[in-house]
N, C-alpha and C positions, 0 to 999 in steps of 0.2 A: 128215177134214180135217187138215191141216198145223199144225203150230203156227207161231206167227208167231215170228222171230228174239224178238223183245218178250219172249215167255213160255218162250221154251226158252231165256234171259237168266234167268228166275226172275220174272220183273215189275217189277212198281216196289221191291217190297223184294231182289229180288236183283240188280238195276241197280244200287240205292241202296249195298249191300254191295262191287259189283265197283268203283262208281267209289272207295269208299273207301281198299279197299286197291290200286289203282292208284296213287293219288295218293300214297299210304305209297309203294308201291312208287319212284315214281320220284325220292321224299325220299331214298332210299339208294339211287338209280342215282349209280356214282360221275361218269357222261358228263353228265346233268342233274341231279342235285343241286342245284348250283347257282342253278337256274333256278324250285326249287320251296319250299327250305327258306324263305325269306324267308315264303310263307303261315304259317307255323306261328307266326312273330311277330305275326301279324297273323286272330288266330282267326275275325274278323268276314269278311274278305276270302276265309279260306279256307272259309268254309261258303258264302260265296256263288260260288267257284268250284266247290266240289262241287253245289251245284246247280244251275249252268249245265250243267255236265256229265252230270250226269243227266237232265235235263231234252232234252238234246240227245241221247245215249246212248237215253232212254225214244223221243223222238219217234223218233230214227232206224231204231229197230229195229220201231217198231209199234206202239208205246202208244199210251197217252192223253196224255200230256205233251205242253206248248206249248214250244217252243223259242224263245229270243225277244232272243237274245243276239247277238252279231256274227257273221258268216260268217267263216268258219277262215279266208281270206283275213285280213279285216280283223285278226282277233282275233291272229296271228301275223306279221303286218305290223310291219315293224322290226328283229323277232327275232332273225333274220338263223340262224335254224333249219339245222342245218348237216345233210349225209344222217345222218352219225354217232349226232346227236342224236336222231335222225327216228327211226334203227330202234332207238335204246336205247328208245324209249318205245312202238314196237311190240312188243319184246322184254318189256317189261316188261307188258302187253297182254296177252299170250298165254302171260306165264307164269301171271300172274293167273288168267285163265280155268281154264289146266288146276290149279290151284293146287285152285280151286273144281268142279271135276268137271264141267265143259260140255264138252258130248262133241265130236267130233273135226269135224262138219259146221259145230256151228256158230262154233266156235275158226275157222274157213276160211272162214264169213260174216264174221265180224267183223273179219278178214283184210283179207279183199277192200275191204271198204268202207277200212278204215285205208288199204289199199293207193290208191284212189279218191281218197281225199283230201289226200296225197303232195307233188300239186303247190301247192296252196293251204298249203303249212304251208311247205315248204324254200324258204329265201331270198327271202321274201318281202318 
């Protein structure tokens, strides 16, 4: 049998790891920086985004996790998310992954899906 995207992620502790340094990561993207340092003032807010995010990241790929947060729609509504924006934080996505040794299929899963979700984040 296959493993599920979930556990070839690592599970819930290697979920919990990737959304970590993602969220490091796009603190020092010089295109969203902007957009993210303001958590780090705010340590309460920013553990409660990394657990949306894992929680969303978990349920997405096959866990056990509820997801239970706004739809990338809602949650990016306003934003005014520009494409730039878009692929520095896929960029930043996929450097992560390969950063952490997730082999090349599922670096292309987790692709596709970012890809999938594209229109619900830009200019919304």
């Amino acid at each position: 049998m296959d493993k599920s995207l979930y556990e070839r992620l690592g599970g819930a502790t290697g979920v919990a790891t990737l959304v970590d340094d993602i969220v490091e990561a796009h603190m020092s993207n010089p295109t969203i920086k902007a957009r993210f340092l303001p958590y780090r003032e705010d340590p309460d807010r920013l553990a409660k985004v990394k657990q949306h995010l894992r929680n969303f990241l978990g349920a997405g790929s096959g866990g056990p996790e509820q997801y239970s947060g706004r739809s990338m729609c809602d949650a990016h509504r306003g934003m005014n998310v520009n494409a730039q924006e878009y692929m520095a934080a896929i960029d930043d996505i996929m450097s992560t992954l390969e950063k952490h040794n997730i082999d090349e299929q599922t670096r292309k899963d987790v692709l596709a899906i970012a890809y999938s979700l594209k229109n619900e984040i830009i200019h919304v």
